[in-house]
Backbone of each chain as ProteinMPNN parsed JSONL, in Angstrom:
{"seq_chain_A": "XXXXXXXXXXXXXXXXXXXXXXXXXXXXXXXXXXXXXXXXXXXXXXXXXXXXXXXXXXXXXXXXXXXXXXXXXXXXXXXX", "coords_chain_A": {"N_chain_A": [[0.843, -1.195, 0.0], [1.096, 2.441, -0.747], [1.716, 4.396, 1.153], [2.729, 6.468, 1.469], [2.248, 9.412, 0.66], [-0.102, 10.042, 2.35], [1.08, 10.18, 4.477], [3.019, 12.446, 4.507], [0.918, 14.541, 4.133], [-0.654, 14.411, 6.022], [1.276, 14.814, 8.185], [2.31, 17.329, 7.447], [0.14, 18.834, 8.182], [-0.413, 18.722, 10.745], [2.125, 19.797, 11.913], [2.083, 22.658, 10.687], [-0.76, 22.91, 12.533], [0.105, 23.026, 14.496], [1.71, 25.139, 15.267], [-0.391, 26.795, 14.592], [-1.297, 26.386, 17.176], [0.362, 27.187, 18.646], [0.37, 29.833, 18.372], [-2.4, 30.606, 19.447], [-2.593, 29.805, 21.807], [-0.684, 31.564, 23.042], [-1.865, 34.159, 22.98], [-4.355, 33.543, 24.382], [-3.412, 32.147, 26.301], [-4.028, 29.896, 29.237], [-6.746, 30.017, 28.82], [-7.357, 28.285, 26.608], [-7.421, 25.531, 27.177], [-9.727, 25.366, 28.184], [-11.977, 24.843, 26.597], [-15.35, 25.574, 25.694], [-18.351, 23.346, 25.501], [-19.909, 23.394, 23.647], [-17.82, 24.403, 21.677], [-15.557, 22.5, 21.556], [-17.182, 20.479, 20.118], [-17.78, 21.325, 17.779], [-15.012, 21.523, 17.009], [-14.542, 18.405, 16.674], [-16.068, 17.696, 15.032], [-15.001, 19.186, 12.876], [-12.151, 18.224, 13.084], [-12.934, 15.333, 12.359], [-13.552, 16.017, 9.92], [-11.325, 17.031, 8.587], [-9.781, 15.224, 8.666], [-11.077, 13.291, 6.779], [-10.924, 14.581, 4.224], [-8.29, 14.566, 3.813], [-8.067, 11.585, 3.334], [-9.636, 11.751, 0.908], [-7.964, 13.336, -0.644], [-5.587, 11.621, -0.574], [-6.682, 9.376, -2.051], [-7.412, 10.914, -4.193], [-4.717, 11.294, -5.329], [-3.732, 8.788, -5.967], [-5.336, 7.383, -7.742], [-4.88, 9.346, -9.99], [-1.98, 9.365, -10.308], [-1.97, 6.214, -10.058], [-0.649, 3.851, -9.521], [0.081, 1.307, -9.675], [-0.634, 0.803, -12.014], [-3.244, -0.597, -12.08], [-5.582, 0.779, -12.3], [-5.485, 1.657, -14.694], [-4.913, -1.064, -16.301], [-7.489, -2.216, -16.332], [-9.162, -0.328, -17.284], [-8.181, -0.351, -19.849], [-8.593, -2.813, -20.423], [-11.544, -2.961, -20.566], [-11.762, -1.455, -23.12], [-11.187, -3.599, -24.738]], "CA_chain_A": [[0.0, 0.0, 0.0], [1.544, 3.373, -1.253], [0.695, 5.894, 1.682], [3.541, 7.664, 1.688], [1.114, 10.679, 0.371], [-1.138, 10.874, 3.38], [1.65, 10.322, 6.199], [3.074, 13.701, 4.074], [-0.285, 15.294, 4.095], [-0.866, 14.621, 7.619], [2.577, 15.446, 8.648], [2.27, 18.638, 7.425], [-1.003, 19.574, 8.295], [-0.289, 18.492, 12.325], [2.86, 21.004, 12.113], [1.293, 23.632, 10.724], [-1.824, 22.771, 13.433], [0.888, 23.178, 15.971], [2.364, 26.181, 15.203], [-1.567, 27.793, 14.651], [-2.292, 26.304, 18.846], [1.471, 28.023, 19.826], [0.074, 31.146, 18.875], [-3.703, 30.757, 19.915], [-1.873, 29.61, 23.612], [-0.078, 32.744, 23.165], [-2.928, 35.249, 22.63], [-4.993, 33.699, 24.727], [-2.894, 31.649, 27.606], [-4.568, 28.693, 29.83], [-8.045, 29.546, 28.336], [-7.227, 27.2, 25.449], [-7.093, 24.474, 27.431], [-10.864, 25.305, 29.168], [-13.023, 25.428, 25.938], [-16.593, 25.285, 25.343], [-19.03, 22.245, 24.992], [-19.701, 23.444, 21.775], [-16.549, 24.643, 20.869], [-15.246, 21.021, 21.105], [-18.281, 19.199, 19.363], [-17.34, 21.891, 16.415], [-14.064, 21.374, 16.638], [-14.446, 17.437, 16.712], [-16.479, 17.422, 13.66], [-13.499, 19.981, 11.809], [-10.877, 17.072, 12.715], [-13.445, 14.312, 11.412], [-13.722, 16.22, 8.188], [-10.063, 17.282, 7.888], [-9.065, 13.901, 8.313], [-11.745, 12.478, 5.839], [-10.952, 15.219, 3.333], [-6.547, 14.024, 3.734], [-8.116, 10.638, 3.12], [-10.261, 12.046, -0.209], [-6.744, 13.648, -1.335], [-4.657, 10.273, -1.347], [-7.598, 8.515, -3.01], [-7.787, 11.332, -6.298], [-3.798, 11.249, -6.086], [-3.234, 7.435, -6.385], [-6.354, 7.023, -9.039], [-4.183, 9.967, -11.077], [-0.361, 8.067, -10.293], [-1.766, 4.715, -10.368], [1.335, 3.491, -9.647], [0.616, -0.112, -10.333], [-1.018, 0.597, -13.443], [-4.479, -1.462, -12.022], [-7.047, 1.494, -13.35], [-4.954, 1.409, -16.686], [-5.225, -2.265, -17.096], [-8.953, -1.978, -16.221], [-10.155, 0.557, -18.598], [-8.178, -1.068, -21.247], [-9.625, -4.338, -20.563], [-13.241, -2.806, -21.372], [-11.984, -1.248, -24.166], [-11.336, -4.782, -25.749]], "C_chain_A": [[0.882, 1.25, 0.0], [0.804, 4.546, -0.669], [1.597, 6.979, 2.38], [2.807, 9.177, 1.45], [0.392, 11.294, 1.351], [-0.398, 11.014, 4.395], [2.262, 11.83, 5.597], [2.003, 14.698, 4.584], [-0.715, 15.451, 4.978], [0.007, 15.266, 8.5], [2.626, 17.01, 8.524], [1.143, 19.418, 7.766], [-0.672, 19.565, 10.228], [0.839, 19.563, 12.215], [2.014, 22.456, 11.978], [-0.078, 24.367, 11.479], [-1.147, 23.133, 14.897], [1.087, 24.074, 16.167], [0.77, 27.155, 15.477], [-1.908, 27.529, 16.986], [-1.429, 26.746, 19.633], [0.585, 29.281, 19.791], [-1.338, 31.542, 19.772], [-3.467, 30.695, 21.497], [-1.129, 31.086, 23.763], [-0.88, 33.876, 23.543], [-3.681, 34.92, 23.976], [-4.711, 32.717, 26.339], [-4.114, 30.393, 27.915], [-6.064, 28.76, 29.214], [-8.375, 28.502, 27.205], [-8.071, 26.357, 25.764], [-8.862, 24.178, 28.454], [-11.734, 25.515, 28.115], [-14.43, 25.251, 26.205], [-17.397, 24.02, 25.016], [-18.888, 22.238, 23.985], [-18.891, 23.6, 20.608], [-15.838, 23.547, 20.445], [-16.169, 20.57, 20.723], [-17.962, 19.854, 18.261], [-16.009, 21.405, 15.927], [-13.365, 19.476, 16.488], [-14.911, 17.389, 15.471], [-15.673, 18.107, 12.824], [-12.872, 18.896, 11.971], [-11.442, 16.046, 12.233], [-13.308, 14.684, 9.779], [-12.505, 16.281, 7.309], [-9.694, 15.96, 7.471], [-9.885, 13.048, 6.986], [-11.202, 13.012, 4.657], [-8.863, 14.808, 3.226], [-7.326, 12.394, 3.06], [-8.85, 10.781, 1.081], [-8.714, 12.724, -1.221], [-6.037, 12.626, -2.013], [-5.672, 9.677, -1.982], [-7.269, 9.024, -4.091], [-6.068, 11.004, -6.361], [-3.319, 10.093, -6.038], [-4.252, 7.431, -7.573], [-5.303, 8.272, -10.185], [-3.136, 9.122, -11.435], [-0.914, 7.083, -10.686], [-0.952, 3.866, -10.759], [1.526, 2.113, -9.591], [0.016, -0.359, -11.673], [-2.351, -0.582, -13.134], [-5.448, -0.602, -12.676], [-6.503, 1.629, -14.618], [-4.968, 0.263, -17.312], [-7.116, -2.104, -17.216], [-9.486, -1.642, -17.152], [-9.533, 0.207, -19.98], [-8.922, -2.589, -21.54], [-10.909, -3.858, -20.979], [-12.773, -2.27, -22.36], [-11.917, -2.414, -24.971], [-11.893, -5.755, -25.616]], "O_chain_A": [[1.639, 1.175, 0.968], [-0.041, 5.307, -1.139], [1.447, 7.834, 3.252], [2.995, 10.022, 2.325], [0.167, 12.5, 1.457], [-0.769, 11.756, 5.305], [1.914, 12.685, 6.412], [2.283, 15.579, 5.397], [-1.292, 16.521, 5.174], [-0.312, 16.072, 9.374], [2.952, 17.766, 9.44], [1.185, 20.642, 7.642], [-0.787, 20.636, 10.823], [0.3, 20.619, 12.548], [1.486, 23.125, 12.866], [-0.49, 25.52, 11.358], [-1.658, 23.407, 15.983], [0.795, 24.411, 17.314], [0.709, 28.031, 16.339], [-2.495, 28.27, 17.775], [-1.631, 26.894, 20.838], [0.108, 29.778, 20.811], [-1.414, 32.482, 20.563], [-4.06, 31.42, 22.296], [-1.155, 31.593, 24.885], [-0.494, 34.554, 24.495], [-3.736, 35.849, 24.781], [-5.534, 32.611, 27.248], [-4.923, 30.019, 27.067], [-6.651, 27.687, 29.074], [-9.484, 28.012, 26.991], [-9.141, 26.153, 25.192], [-9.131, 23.199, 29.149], [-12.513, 26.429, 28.384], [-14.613, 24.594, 27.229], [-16.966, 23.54, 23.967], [-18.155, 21.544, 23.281], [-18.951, 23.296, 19.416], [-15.466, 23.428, 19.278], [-16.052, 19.486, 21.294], [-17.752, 19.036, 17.365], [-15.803, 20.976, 14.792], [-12.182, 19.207, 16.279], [-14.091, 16.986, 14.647], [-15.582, 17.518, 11.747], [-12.873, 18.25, 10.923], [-10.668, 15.446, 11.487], [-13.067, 13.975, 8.802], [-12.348, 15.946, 6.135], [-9.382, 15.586, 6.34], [-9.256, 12.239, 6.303], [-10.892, 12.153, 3.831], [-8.42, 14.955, 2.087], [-6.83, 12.189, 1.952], [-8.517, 9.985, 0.203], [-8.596, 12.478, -2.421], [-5.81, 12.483, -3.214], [-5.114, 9.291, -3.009], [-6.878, 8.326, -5.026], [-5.78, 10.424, -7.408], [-2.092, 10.187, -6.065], [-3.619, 7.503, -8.626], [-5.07, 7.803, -11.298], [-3.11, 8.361, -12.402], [-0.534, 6.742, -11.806], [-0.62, 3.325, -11.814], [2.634, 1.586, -9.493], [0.099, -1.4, -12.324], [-2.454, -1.47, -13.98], [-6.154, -1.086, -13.561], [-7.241, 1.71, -15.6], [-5.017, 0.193, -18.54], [-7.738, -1.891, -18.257], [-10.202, -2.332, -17.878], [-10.124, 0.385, -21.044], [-9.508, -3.151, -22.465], [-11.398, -4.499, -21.909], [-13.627, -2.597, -23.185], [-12.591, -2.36, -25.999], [-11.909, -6.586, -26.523]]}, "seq_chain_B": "XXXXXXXXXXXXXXXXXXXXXXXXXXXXXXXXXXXXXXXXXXXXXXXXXXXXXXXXXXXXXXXXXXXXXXXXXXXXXXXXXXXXXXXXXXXXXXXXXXXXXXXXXXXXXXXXXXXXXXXXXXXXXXXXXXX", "coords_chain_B": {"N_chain_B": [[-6.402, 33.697, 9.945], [-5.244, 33.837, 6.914], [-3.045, 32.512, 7.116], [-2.531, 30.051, 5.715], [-1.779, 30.606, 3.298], [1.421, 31.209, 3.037], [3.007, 28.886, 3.599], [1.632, 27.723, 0.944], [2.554, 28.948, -1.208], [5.207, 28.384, -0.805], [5.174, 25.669, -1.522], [4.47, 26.211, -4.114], [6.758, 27.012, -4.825], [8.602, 25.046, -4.195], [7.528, 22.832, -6.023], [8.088, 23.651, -8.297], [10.826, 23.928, -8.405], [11.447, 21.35, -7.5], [10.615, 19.862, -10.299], [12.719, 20.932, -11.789], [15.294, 19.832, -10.968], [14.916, 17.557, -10.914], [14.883, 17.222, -13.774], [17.42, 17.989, -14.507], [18.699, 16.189, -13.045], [18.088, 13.903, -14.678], [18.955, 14.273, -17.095], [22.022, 14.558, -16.012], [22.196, 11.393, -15.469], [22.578, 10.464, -17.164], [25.222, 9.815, -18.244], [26.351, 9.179, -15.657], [27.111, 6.256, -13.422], [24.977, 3.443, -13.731], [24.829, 1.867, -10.771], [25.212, 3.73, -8.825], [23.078, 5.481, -9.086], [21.073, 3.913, -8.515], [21.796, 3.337, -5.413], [21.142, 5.657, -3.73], [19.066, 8.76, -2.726], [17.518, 10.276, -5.096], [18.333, 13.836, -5.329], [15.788, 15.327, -6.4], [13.74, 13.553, -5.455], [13.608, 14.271, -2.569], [12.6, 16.566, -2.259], [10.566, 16.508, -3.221], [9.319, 15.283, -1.076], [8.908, 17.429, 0.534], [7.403, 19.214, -0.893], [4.907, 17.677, -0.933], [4.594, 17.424, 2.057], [3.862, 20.41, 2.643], [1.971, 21.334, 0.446], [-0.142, 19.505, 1.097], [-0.997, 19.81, 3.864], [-1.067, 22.712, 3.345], [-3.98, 22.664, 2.075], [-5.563, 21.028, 4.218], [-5.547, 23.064, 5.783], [-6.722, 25.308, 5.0], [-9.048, 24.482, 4.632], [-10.063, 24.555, 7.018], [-10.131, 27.008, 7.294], [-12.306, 27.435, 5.602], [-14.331, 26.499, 7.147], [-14.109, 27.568, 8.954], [-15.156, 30.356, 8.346], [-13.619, 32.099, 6.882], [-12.564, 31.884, 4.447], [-13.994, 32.392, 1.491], [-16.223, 31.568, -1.183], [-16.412, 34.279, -3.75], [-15.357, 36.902, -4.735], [-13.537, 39.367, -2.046], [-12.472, 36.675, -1.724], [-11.197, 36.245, 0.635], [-12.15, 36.898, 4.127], [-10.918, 38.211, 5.657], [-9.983, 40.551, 4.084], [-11.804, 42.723, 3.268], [-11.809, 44.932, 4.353], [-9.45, 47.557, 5.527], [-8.208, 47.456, 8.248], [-8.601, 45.046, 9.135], [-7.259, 43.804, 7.206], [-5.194, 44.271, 7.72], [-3.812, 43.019, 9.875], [-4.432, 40.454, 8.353], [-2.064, 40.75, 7.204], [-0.256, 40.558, 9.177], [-0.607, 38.303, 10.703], [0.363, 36.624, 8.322], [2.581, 37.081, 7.931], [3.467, 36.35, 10.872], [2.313, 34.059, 11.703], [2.084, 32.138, 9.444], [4.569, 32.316, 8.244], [6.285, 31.2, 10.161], [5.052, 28.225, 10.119], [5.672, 27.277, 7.616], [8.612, 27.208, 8.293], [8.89, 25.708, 9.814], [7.984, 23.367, 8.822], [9.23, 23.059, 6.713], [11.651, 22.581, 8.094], [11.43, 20.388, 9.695], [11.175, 18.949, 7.32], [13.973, 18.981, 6.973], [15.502, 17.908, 8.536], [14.207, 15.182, 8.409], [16.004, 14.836, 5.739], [18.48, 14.764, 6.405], [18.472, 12.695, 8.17], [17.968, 10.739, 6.384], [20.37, 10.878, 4.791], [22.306, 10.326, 6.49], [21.527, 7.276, 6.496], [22.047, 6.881, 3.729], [24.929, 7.08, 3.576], [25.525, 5.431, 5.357], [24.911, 2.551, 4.491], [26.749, 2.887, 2.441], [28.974, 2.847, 3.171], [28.873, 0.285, 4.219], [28.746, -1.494, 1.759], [31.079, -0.901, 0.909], [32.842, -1.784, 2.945], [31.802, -4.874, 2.278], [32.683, -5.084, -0.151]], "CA_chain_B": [[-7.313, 34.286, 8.486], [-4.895, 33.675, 5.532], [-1.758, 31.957, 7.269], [-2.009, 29.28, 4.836], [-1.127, 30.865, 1.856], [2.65, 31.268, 3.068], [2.922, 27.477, 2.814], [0.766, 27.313, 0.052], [3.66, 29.39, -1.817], [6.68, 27.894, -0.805], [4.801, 24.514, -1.97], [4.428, 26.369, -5.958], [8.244, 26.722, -5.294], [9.45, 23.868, -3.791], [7.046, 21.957, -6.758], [8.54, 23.865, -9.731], [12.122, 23.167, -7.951], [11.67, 19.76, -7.739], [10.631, 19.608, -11.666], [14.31, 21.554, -12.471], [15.842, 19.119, -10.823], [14.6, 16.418, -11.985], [15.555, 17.213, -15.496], [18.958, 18.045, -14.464], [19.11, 15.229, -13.087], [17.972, 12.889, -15.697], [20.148, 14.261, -18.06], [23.455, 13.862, -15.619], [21.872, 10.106, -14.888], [22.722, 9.876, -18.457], [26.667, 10.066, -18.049], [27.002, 8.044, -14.634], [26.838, 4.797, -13.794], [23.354, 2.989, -12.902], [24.856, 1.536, -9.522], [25.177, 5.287, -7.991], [21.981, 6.075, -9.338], [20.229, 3.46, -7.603], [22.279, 3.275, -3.651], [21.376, 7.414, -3.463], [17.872, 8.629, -3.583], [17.135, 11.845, -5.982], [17.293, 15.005, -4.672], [14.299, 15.958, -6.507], [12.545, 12.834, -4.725], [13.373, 14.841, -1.482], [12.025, 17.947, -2.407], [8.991, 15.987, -3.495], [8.467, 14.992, -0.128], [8.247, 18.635, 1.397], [6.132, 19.213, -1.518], [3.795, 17.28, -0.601], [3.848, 17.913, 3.027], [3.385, 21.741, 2.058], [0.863, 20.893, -0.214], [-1.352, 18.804, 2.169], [-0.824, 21.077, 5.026], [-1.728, 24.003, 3.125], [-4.772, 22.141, 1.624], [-6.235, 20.968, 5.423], [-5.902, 24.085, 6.857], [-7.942, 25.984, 4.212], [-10.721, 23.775, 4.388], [-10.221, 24.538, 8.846], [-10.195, 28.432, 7.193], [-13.317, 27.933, 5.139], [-15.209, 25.757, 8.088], [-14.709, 29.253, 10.55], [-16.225, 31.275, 7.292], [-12.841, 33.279, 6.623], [-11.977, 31.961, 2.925], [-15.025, 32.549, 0.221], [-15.817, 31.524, -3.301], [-16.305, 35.098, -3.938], [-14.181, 38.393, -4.336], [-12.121, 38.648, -2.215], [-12.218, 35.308, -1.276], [-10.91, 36.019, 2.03], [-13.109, 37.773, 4.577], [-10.178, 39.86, 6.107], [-9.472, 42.132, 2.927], [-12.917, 43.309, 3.463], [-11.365, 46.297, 4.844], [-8.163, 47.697, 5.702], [-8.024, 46.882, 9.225], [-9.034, 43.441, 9.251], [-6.569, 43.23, 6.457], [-3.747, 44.715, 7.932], [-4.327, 41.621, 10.418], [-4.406, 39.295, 8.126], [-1.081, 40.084, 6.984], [0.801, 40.733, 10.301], [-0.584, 36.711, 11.102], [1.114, 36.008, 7.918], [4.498, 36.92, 8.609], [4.219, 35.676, 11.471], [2.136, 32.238, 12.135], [2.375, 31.322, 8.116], [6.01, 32.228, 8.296], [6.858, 30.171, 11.474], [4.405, 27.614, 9.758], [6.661, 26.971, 6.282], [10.196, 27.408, 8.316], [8.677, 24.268, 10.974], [7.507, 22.119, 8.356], [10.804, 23.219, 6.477], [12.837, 21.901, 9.681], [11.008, 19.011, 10.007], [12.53, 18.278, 5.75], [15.453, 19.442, 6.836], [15.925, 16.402, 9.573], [14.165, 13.889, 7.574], [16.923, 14.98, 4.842], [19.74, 14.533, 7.387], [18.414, 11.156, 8.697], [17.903, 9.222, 4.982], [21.671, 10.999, 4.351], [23.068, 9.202, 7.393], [21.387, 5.925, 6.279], [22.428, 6.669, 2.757], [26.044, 6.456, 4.173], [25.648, 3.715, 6.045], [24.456, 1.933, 3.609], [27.501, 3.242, 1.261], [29.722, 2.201, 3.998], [28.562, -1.291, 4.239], [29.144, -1.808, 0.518], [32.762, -0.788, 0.345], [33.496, -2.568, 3.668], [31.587, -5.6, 1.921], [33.744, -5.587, -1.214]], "C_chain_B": [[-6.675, 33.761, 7.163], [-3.702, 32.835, 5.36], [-1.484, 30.74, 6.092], [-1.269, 29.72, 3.26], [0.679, 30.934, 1.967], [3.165, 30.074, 2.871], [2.255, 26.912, 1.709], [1.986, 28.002, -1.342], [4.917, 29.151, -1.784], [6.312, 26.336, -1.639], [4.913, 24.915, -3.302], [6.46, 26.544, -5.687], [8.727, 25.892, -5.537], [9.1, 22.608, -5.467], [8.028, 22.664, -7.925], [10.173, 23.561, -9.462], [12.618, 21.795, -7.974], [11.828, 18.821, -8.913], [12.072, 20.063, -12.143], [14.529, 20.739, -11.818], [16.185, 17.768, -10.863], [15.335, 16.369, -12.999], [16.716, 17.23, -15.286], [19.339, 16.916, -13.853], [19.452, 13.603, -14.155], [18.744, 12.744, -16.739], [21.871, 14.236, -17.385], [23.234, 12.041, -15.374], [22.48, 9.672, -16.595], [24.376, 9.042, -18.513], [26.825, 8.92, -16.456], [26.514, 6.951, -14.68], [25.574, 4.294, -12.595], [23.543, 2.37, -11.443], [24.896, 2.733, -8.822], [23.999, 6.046, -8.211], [21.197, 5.352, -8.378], [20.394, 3.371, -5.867], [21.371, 4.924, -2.668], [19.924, 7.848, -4.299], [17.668, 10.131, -4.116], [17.104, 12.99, -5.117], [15.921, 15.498, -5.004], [13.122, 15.051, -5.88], [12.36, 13.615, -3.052], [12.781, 15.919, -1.24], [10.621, 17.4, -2.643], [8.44, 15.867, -1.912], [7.955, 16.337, 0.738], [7.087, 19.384, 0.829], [5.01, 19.07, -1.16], [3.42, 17.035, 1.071], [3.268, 19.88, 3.222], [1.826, 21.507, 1.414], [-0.266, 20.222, 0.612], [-1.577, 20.065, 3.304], [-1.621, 22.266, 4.728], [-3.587, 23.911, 3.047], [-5.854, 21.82, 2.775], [-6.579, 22.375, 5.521], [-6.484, 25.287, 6.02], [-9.012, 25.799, 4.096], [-10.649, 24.06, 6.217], [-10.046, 26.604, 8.053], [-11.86, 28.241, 6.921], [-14.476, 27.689, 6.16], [-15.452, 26.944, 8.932], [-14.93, 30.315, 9.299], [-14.591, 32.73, 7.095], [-12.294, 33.241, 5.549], [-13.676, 31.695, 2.491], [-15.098, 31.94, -0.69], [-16.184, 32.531, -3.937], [-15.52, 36.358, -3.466], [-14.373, 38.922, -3.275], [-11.342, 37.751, -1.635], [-11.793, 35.286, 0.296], [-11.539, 37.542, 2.994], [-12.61, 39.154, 5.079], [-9.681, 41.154, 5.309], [-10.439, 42.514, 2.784], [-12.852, 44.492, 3.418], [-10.129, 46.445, 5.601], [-7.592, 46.866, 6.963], [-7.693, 45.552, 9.344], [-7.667, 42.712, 8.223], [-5.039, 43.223, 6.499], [-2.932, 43.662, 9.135], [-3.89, 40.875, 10.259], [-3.097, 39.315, 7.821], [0.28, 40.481, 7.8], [0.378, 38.915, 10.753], [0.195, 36.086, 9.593], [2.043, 36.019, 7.595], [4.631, 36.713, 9.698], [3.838, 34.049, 11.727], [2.312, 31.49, 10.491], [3.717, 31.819, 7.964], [6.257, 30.906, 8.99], [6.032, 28.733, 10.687], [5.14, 26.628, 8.909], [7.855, 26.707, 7.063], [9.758, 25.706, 9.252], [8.255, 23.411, 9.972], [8.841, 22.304, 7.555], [11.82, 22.314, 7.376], [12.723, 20.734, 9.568], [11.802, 17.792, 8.564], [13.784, 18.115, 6.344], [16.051, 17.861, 7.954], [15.466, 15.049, 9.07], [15.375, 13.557, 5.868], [18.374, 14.223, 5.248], [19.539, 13.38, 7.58], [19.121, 10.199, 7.258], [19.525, 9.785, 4.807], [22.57, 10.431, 5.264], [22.807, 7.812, 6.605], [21.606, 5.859, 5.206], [23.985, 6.486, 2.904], [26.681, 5.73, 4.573], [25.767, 3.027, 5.065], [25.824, 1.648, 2.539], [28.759, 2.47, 1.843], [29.471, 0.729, 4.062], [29.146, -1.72, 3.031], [30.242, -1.871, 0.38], [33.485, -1.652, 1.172], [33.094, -4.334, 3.134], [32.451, -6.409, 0.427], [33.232, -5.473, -2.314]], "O_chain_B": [[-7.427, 33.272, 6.32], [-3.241, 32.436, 4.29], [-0.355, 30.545, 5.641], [-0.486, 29.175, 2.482], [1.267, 30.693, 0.912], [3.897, 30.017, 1.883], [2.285, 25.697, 1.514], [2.103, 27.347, -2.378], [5.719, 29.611, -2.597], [7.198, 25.884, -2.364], [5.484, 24.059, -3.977], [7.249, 26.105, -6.523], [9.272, 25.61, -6.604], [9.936, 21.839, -5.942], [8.815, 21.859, -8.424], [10.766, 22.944, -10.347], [13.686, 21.278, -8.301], [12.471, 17.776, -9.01], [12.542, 19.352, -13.032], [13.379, 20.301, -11.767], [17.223, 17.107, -10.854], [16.298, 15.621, -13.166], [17.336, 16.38, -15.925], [20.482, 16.558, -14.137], [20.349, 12.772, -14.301], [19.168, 11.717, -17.269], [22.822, 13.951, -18.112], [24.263, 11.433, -15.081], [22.722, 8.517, -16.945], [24.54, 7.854, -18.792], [27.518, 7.904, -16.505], [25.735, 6.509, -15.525], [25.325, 4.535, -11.413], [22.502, 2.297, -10.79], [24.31, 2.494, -7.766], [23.828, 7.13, -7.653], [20.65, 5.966, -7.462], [19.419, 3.341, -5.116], [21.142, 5.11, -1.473], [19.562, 7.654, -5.46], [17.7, 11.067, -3.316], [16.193, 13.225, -4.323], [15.097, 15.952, -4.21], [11.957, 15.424, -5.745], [11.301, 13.581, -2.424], [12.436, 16.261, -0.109], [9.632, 17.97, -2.184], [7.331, 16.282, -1.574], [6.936, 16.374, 1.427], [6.172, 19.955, 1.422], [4.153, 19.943, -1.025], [2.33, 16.595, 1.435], [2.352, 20.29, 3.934], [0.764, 21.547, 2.035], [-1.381, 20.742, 0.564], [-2.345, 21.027, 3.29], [-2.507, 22.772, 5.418], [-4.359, 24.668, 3.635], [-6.999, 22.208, 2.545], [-7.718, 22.813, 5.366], [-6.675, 26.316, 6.669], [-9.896, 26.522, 3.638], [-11.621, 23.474, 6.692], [-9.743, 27.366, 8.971], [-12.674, 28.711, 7.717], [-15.46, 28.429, 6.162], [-16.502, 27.3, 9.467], [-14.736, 31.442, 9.755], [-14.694, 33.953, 7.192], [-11.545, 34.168, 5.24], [-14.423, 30.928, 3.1], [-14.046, 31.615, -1.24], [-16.482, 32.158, -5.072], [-15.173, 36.726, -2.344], [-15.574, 39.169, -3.155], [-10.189, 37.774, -1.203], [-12.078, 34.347, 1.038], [-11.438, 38.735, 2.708], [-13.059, 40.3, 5.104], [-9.219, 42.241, 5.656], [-10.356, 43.024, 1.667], [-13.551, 45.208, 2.702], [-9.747, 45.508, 6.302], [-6.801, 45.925, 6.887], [-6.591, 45.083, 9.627], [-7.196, 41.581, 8.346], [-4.13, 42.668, 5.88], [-1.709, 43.569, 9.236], [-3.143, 40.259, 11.019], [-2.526, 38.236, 7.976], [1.42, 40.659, 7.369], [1.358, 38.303, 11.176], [0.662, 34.957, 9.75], [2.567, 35.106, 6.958], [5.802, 36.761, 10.073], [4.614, 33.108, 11.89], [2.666, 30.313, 10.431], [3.951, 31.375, 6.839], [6.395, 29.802, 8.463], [6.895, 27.86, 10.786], [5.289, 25.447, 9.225], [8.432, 25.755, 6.536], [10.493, 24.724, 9.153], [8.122, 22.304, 10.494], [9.669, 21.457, 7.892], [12.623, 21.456, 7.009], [13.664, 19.966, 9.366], [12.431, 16.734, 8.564], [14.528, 17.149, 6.17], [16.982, 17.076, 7.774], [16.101, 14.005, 9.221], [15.491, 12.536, 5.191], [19.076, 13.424, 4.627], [20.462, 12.673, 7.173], [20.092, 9.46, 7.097], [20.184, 8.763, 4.62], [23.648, 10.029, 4.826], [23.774, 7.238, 6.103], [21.52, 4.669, 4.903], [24.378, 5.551, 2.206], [27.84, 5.343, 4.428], [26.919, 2.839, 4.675], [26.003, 0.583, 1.949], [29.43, 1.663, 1.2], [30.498, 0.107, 3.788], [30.164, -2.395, 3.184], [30.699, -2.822, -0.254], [34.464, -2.269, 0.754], [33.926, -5.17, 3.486], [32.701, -7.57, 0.102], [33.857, -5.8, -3.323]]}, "name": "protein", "num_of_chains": 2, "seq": "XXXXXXXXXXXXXXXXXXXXXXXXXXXXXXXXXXXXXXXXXXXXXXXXXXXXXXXXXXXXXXXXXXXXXXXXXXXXXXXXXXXXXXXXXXXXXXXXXXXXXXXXXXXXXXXXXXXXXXXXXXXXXXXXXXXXXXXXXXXXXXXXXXXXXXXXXXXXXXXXXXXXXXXXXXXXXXXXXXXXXXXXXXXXXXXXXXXXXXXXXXXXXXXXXXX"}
């Protein structure tokens, strides 16, 4: 399985997630760490989606690569 | 508000960087010999990989912009150039959290660069002590 793509895609999205909760800890100190009911049920359904939407990424960019050449045998097989 | 775009621009670099080097590579791969091609992995495969943590990265955290209603699909796409203020804002957060953003996922290349170049060593080392 060829998922070098999403541990990338994740990798960089968790840094860049890090760096956005230094500064939000910055601005706004220990209140971070005391949110809202709702603020976490929002922010639970944002990391369900992010993560679904990293998972919708490596899907379109292996079906483009198709790096064993299975959807290129495929669609030539129906053509003949 | 807009921090992603600073990684979202080092990613159109790093990608069109990775394509020049490629080519320059392919055409010195011409001239050496196929055992040094294969022990030693591309620079442009390493640049690929920050690529594509740039690229992802940027890509999440635009869709965690559009979810809190601060990127659009209308002019001008982002809510803080609305007006000066708001905009003057957006781009004091992006010199500094989409700066710091690119240079930490940068870093993070920069040590996964260093590692595979130890174990490409090793590796090089083994061979010569092997015979």
């Amino acid at each position: 399985m060829k998922v070098n793509i999403l541990c990338f895609i994740y990798w960089g999205a968790s840094i860049m997630w890090l760096v956005d909760a230094l500064f939000e800890y910055a601005s706004l100190r220990a209140e971070i760490f005391t949110p809202a009911p709702e603020e976490m049920l929002n922010d639970l359904f944002l990391g369900l989606c992010v993560t679904a939407l990293g998972l919708v990424i490596w899907i379109a960019a292996l079906l483009i690569k198709d790096p064993r050449g299975v959807l290129r045998a495929a669609l030539m097989k129906n053509k003949d | 508000m807009a921090c992603f775009i600073v990684p979202a621009a080092e990613a159109v670099i790093t990608t069109i960087a990775a394509h020049a080097v490629k080519n320059k590579e392919l055409k010195a791969q011409n001239g050496a010999s196929h055992e040094k091609a294969v022990s030693k992995i591309p620079f442009s495969r390493k640049l690929g990989w920050l690529s594509k943590m740039l690229w992802g990265g940027s890509a999440l955290l635009a869709f965690e912009h559009i979810w809190h209603g601060e990127v659009t699909a209308w002019f001008p796409f982002l809510t803080a150039a609305s007006d000066p203020q708001s905009a003057m804002e957006m781009f004091k957060e992006m010199a500094t959290a989409g700066v710091l953003m690119a240079a930490f996922v940068t870093a993070a290349w920069l040590g996964m660069v260093a590692i595979s170049s130890a174990i490409e060593k090793r590796a090089a080392a083994d061979d010569t002590a092997k015979g």
